[in-house]
MARLOTOR-272862 format. One line per 5 residues: number of its first residue (from 0); their letters; for each residue z, x, y of N, C-alpha, C. Coordinates in pm, whole numbers, plus 50000, padded with zeros to 5 digits. Example, Ala and Ser with C-alpha at 12.3 -4.5 7.8 and 13.67 -1.06 7.14 Angstrom:
! residues 2
0	as	50780/51319/49431/50780/51230/49550/50780/51320/49670  50708/51285/49775/50714/51367/49894/50787/51290/50003;
! end
This chain:
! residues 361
0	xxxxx	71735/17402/21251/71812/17455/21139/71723/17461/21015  71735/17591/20962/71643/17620/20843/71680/17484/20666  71756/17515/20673/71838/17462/20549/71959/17352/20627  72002/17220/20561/72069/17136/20605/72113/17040/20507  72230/17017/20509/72300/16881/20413/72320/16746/20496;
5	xxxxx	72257/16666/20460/72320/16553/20527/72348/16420/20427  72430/16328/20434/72548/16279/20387/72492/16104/20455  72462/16032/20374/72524/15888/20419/72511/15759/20313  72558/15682/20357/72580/15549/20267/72497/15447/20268  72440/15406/20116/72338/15249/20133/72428/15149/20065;
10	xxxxx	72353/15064/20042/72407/14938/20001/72419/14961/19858  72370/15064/19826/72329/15110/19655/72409/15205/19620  72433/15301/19716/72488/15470/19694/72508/15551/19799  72593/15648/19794/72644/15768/19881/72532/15859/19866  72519/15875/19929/72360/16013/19920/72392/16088/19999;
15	xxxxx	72349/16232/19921/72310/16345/19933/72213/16390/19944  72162/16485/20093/72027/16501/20111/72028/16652/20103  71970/16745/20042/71903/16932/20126/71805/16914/20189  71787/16954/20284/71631/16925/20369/71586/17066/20442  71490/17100/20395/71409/17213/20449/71340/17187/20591;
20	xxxxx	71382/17243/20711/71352/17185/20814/71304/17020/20837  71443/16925/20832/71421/16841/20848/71402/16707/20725  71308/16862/20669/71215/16760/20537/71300/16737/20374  71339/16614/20354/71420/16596/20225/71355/16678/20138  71395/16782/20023/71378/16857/19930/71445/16831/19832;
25	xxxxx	71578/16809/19807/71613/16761/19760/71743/16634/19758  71732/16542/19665/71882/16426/19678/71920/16408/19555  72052/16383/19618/72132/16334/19482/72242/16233/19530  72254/16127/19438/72340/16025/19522/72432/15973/19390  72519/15873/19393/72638/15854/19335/72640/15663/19361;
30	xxxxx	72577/15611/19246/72607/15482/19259/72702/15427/19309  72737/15322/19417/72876/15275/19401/72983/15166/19284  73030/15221/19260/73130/15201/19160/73099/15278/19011  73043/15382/19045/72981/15426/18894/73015/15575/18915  72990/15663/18813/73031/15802/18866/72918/15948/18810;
35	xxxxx	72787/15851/18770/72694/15956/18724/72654/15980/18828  72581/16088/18833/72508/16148/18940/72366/16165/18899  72301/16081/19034/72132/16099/18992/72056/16180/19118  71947/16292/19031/71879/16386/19101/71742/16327/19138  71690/16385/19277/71580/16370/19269/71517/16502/19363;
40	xxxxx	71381/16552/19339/71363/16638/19355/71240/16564/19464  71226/16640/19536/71147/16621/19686/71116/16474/19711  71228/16372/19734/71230/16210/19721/71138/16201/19818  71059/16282/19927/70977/16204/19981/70832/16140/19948  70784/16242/19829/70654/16203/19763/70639/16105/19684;
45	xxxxx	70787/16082/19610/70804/15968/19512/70717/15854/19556  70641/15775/19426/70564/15667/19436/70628/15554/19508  70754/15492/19525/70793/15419/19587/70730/15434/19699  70743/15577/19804/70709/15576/19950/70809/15516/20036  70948/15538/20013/71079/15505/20066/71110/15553/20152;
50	xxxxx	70984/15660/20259/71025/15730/20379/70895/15703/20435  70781/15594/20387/70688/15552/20493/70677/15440/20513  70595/15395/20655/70597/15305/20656/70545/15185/20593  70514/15080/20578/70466/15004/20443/70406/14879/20561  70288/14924/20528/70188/14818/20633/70188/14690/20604;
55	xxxxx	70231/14628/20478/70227/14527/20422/70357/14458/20528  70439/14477/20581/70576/14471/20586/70567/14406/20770  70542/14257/20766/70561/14194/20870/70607/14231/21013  70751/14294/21001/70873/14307/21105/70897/14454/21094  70862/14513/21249/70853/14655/21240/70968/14667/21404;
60	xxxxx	71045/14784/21384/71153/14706/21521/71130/14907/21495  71151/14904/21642/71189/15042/21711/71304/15018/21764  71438/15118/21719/71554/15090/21782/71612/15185/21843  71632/15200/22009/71672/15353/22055/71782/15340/22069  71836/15453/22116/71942/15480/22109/71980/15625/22149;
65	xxxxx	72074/15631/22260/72121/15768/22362/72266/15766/22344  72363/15668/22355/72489/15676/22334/72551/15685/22212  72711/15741/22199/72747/15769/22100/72849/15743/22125  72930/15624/22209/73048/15585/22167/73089/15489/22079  73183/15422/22027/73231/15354/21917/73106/15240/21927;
70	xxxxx	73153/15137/22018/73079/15019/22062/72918/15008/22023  72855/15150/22065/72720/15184/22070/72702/15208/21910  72805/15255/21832/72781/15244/21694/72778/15074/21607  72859/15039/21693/72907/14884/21644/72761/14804/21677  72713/14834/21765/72555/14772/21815/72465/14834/21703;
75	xxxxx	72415/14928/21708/72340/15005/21580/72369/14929/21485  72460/14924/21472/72520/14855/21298/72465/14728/21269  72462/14648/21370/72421/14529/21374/72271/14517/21332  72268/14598/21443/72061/14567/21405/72030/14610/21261  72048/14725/21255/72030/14764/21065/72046/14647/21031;
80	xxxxx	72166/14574/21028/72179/14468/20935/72114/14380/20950  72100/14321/21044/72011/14206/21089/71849/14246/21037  71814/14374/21029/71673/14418/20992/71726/14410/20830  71809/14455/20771/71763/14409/20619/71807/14256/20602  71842/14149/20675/71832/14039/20680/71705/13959/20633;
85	xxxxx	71613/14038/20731/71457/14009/20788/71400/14077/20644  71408/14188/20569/71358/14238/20520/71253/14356/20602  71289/14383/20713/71203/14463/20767/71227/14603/20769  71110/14689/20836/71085/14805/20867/71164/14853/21003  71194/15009/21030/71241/15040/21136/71232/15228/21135;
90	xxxxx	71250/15238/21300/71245/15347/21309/71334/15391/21390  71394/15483/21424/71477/15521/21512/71457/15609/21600  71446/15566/21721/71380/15681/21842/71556/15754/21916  71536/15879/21874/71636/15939/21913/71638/16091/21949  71685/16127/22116/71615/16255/22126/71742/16396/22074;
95	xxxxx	71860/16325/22092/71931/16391/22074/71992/16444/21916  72010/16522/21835/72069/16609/21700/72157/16549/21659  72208/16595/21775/72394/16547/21720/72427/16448/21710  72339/16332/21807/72382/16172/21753/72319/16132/21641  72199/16221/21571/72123/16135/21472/72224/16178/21367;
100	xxxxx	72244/16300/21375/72351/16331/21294/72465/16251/21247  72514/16202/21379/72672/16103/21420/72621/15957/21328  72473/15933/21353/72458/15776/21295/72455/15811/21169  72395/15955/21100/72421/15922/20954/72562/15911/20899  72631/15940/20938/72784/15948/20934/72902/15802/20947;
105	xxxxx	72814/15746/21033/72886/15600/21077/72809/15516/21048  72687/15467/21051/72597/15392/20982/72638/15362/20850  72624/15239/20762/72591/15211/20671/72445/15133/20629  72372/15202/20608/72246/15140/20567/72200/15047/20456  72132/14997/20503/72046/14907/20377/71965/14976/20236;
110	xxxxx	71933/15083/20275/71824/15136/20166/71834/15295/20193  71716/15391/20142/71689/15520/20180/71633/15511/20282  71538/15373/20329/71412/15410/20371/71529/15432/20584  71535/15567/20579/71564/15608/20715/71508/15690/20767  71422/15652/20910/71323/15704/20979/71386/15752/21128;
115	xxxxx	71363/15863/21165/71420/15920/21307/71281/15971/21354  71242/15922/21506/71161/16009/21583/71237/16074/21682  71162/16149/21789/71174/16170/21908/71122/16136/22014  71130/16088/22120/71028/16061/22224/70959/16170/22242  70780/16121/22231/70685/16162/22278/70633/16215/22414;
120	xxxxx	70606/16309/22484/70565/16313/22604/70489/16355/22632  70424/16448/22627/70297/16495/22647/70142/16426/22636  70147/16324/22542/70006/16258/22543/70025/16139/22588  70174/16129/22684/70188/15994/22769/70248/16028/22898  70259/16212/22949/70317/16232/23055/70274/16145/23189;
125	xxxxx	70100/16163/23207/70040/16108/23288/70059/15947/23285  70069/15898/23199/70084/15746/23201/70250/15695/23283  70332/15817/23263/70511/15807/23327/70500/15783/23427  70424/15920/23466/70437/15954/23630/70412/15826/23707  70325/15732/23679/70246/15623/23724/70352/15491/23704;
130	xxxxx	70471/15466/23608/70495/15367/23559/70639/15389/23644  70704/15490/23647/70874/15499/23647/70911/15641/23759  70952/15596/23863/71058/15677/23910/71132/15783/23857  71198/15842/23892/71280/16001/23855/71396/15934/23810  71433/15871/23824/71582/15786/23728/71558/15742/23605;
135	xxxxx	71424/15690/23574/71420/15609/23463/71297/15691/23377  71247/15808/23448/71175/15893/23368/71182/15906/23169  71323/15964/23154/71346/15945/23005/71346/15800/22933  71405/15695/22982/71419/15567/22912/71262/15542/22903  71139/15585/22987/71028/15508/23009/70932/15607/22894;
140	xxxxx	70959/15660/22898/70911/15763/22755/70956/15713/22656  71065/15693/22638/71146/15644/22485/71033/15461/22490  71051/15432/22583/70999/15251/22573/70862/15325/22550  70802/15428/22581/70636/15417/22562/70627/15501/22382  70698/15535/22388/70691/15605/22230/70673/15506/22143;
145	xxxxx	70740/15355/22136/70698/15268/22028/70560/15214/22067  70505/15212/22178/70360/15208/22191/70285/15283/22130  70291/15423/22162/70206/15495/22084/70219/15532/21931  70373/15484/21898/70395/15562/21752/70335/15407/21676  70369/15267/21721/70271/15214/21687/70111/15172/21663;
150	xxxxx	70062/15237/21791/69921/15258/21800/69905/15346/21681  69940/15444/21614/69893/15550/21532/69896/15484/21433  69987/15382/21403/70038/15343/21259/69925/15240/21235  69869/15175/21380/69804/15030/21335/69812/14936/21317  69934/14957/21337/70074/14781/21341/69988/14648/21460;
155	xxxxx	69990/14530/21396/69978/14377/21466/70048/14399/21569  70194/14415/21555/70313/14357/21624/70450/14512/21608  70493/14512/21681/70676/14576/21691/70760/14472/21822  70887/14485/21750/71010/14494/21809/71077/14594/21914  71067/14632/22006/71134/14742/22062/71235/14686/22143;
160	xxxxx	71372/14794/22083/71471/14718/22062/71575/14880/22211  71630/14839/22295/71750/14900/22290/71870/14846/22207  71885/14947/22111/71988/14939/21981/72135/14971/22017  72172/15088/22105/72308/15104/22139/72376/15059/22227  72286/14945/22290/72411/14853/22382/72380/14693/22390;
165	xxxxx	72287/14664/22294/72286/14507/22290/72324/14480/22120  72338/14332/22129/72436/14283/22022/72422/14118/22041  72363/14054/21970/72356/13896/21927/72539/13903/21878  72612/13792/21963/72704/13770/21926/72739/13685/21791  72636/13726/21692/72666/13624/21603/72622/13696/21430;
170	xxxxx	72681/13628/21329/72639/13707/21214/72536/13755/21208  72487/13808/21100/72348/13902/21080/72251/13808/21032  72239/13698/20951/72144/13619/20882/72118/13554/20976  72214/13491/21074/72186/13385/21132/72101/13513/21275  72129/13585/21338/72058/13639/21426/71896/13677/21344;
175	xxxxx	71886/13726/21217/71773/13734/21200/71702/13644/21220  71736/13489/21124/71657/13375/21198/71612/13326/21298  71714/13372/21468/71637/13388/21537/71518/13483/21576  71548/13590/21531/71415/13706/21539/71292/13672/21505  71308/13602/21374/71217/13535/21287/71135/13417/21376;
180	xxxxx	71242/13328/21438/71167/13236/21521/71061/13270/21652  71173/13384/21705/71127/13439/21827/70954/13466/21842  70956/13524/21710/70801/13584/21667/70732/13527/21628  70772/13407/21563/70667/13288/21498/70641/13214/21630  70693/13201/21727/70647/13141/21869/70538/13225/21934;
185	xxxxx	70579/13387/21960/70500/13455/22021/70379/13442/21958  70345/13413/21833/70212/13485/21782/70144/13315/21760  70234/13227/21795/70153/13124/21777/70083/13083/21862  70186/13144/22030/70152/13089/22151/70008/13166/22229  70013/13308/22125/69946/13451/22189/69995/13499/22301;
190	xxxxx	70166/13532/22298/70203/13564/22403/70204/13735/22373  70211/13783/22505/70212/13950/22527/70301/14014/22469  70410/13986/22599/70555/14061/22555/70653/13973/22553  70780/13916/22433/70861/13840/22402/70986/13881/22428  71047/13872/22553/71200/13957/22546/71312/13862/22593;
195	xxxxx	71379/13890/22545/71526/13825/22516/71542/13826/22694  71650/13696/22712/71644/13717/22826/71765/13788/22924  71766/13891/22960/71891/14003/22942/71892/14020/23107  71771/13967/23184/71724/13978/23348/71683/13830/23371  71578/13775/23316/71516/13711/23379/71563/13613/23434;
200	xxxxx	71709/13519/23386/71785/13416/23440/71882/13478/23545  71915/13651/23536/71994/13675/23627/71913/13701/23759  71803/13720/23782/71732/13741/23894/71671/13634/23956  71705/13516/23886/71626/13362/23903/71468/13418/23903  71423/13448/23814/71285/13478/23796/71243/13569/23808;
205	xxxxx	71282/13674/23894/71209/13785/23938/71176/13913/23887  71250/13910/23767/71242/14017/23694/71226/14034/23520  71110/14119/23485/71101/14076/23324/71173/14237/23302  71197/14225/23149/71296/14304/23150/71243/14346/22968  71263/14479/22924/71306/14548/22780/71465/14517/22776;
210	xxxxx	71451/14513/22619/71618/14500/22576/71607/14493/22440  71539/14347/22421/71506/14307/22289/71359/14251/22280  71278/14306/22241/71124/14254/22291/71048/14278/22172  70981/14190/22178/70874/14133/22063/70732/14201/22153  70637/14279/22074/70545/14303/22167/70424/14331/22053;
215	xxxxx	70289/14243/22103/70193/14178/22036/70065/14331/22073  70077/14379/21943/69999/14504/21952/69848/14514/21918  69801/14399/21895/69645/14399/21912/69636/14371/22069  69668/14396/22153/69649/14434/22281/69637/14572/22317  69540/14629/22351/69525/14778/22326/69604/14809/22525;
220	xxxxx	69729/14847/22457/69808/14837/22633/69785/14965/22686  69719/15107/22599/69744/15220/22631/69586/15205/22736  69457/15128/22701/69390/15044/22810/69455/15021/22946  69531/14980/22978/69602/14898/23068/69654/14984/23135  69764/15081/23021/69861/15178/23124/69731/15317/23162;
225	xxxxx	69662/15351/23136/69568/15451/23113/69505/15396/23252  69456/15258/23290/69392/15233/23406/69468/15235/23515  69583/15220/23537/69680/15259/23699/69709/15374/23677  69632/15434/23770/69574/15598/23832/69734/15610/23931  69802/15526/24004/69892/15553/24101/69986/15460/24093;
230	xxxxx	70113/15497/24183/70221/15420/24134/70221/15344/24225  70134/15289/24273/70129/15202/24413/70138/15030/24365  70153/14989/24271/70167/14878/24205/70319/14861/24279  70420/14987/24278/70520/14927/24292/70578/14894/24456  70494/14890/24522/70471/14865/24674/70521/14697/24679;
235	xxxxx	70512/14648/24570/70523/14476/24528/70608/14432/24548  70704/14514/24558/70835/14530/24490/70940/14558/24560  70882/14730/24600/70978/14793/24656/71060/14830/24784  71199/14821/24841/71251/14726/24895/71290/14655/24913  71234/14522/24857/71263/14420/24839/71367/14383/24772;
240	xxxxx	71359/14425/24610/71420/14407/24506/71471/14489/24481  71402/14653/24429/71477/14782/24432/71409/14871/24515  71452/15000/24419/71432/15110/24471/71413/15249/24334  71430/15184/24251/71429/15274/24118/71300/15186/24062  71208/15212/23972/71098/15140/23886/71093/15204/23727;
245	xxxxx	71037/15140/23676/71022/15188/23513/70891/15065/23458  70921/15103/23330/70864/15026/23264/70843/14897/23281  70973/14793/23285/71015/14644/23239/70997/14586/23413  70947/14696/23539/70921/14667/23654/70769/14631/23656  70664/14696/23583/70550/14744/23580/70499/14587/23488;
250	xxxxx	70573/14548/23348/70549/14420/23261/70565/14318/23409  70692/14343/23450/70693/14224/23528/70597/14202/23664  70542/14313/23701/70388/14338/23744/70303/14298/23692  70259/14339/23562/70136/14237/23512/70197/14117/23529  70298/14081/23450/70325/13916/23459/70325/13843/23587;
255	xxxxx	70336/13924/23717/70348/13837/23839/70171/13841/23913  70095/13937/23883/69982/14017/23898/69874/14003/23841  69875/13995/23704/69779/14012/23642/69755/13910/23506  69853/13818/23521/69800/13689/23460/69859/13751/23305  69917/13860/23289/70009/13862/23090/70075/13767/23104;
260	xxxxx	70080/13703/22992/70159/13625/22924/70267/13679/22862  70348/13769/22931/70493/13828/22959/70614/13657/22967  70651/13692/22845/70764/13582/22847/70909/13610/22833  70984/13504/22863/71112/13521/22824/71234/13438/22726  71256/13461/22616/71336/13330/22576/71518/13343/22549;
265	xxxxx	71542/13219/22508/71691/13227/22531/71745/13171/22370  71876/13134/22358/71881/13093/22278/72049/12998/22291  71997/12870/22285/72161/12804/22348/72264/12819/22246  72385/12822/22336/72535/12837/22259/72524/12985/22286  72466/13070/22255/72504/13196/22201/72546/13262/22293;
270	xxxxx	72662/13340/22238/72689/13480/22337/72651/13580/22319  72594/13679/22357/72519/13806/22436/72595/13911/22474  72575/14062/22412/72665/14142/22439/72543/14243/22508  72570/14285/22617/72518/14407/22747/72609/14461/22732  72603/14553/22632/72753/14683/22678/72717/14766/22764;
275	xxxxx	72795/14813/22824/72878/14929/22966/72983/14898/23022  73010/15003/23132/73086/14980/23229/73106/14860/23300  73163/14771/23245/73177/14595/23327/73225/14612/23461  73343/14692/23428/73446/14676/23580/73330/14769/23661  73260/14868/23652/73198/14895/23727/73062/14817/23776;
280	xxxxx	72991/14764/23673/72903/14708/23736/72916/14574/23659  72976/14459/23669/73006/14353/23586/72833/14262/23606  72754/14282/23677/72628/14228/23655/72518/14282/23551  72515/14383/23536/72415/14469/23443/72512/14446/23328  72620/14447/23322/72688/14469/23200/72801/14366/23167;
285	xxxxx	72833/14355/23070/72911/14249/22997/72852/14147/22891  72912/14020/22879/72871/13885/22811/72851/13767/22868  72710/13695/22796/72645/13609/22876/72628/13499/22766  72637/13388/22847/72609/13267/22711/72568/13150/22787  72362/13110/22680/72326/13047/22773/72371/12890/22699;
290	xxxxx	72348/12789/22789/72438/12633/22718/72429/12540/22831  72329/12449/22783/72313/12329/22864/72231/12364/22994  72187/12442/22982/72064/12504/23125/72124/12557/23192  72206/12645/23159/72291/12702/23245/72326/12851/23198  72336/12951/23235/72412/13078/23191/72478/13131/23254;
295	xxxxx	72616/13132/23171/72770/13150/23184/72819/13319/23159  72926/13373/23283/72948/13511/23230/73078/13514/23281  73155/13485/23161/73273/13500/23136/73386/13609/23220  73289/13734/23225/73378/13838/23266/73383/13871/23413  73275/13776/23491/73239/13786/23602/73320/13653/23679;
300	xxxxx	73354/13554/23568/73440/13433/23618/73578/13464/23607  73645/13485/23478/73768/13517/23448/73862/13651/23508  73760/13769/23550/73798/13873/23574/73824/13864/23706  73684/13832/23766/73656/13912/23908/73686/13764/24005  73643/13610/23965/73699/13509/24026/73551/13494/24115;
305	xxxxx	73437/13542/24053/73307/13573/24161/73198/13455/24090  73262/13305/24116/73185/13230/24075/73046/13167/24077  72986/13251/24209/72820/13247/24257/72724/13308/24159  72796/13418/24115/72729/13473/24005/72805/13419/23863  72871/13378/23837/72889/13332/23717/72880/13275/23633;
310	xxxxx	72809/13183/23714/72733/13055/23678/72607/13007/23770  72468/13032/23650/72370/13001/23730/72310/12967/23646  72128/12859/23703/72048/12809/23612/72018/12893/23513  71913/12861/23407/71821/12915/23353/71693/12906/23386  71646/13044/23416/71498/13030/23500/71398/12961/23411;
315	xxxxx	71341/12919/23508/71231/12852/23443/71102/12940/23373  71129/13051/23366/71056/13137/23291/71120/13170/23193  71222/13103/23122/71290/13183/23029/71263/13007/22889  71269/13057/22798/71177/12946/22714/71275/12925/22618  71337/12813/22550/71458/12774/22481/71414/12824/22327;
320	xxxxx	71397/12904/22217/71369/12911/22076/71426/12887/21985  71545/12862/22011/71667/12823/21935/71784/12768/21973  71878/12732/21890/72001/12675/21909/72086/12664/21865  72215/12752/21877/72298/12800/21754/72383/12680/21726  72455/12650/21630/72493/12501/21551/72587/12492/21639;
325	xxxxx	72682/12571/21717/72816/12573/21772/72870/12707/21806  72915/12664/21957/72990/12854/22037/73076/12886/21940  73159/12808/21861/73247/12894/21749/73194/13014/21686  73050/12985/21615/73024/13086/21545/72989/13242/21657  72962/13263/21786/73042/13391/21858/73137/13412/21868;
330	xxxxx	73259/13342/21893/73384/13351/21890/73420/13429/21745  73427/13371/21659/73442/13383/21526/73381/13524/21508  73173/13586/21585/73210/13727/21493/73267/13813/21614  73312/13765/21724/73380/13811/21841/73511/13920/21762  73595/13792/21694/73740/13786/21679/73702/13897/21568;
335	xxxxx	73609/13881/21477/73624/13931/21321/73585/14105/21360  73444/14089/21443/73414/14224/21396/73433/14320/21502  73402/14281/21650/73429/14341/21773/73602/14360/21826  73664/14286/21723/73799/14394/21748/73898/14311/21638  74004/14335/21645/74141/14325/21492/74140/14185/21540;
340	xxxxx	74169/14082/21620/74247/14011/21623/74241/13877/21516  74165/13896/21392/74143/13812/21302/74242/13837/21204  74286/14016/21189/74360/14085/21134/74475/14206/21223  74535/14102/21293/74696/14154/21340/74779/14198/21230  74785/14337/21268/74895/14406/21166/75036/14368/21209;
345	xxxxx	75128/14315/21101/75249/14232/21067/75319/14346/21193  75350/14457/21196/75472/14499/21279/75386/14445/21465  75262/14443/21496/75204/14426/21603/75232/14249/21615  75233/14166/21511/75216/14053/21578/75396/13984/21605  75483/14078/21561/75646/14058/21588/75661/14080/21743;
350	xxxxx	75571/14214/21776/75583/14243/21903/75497/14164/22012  75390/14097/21952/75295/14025/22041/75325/13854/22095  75386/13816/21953/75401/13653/21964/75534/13646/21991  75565/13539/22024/75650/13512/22070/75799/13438/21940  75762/13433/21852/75837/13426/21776/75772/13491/21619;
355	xxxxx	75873/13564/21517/75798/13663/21473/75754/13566/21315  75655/13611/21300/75573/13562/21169/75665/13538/21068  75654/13488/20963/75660/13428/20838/75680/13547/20737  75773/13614/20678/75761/13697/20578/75828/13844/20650  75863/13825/20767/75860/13989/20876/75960/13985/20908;
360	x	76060/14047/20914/76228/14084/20913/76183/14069/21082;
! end
């Protein structure tokens, strides 16, 4: 589109963007609670630099994102927040228009500074073919794009995050602090890749996994992926375990193979949101909470009555970094933000409880 308006909200102001293919030309935004209107004419050159990245700036998170239902917005939301928690940087890998569109619309942001890519392919086609199967072709592009869009930038370290279906069950300050910890371990320990553990306790070891991953970029990995000429690495594997491969198959290859220091950590008390289809696949998807060496899944106990899986160790590859004060505080942003029941509307709770509220005919 030649000419374009787009529309969204910071913590500061409602903004107004014109953008000449893409490119801000002009803004104008509307303080909140105030009613002047302030212009700015091609905000991207401005000395601030509120649309680049800022090398100085510790915590750099790539957050993708393909879905566009409610939930998948409610996840997005989170991380933003949790990233201006941190004070950090971010980018948004997104191939599709209409959802980047949809997030300026439902998003509330921290600042101007909002960055959208696309997955890259062409100067990483050959590296796909080698890493991922015909199923996981697109996701393995999107995971290699924060490789290379970091390689260009020169970044220590990124975050690469799937953004539209995971979710720290817990406020935003307090999840940053774990982020914060997560990374002060990795870089102390010189570990590779740091990822939340979203597989590795459900497979009792066998599998490292992307989700939420800390990944230590003075490791020149495009070295690494550039040297497996064939996809025969996944011969290791395959059968056995699956039958589809990607990326987080290939980490857990070096890590079983090649001696990376591919880790995994956890964080006790907390609950863990894997959104999808539960009733369809209640293992890949739902809530998990690890506590006392153990990780618990609620929807796989309460629902389905399938207690082999519902309760199992914590692998011994998965590394403790934290420890939330008490399961209340998931419950609590369970109740508050992932659905009403903190705020039952008066005619709903006459019909729900069993005797009717205080004040309600």
């Amino acid at each position: 589109m030649l000419f374009e308006k787009i529309k969204f909200n910071t913590e500061e102001a409602f903004v107004t963007q014109v953008r000449l293919f893409n490119m801000p030309i002009l803004e104008y935004y509307i303080k909140h609670n105030k009613k002047k209107k302030h212009y700015s004419l091609l905000p991207v050159l401005k000395k601030k630099k509120s649309y680049s990245y800022n090398p100085e700036n510790e915590y750099l998170f790539y957050l993708k994102i393909n879905s566009s239902d409610n939930c998948s917005f409610s996840c997005l939301q989170h991380w933003i927040n949790i990233i201006g928690w941190i004070g950090g940087d971010f980018y948004i890998i997104c191939d599709k228009e209409d959802l980047e569109r949809k997030v300026y619309e439902k998003i509330h942001f921290n600042n101007k500074n909002i960055k959208f890519i696309k997955s890259v392919h062409k100067p990483i086609e050959h590296i796909v073919k080698n890493m991922s199967t015909k199923f996981w072709t697109n996701a393995t592009y999107a995971h290699l794009t924060a490789f290379y869009h970091s390689k260009k930038l020169g970044v220590d370290n990124f975050w690469n995050i799937d953004a539209d279906d995971t979710m720290f069950l817990v406020e935003a300050p307090r999840a940053a602090e774990i982020l914060k910890k997560a990374q002060k371990y990795a870089q102390e320990n010189d570990i590779s890749a740091f990822s939340m553990d979203m597989h590795t306790s459900r497979t009792h070891g066998k599998h490292w996994s992307f989700g939420i991953t800390y990944i230590n970029a003075k490791i020149d990995w495009f070295a690494i992926f550039n040297a497996e000429t064939t996809p025969e690495w996944m011969n290791k594997y395959i059968g056995k375990y699956d039958w589809e491969f990607n990326l987080d198959w290939y980490f857990t290859y070096l890590r079983d193979y090649k001696a990376f220091k591919n880790k995994t950590f956890y964080i006790d008390n907390l609950h863990f949101m894997h959104y999808g289809d539960f009733m369809l696949n209640p293992i890949s998807w739902g809530i998990s909470q690890w506590k006392n060496g153990r990780v618990f899944y609620p929807i796989l106990k309460g629902v389905f009555n399938y207690d082999e899986l519902a309760d199992i160790p914590i692998s011994s590859e998965s590394l403790k970094i934290d420890s939330l004060e008490n399961e209340e505080m998931s419950f609590d942003y369970i109740n508050r933000y992932l659905t009403f029941l903190k705020n039952i509307p008066e005619p709903a709770q006459n019909m729900w409880f069993e005797e009717n509220k205080e004040g309600v005919c």
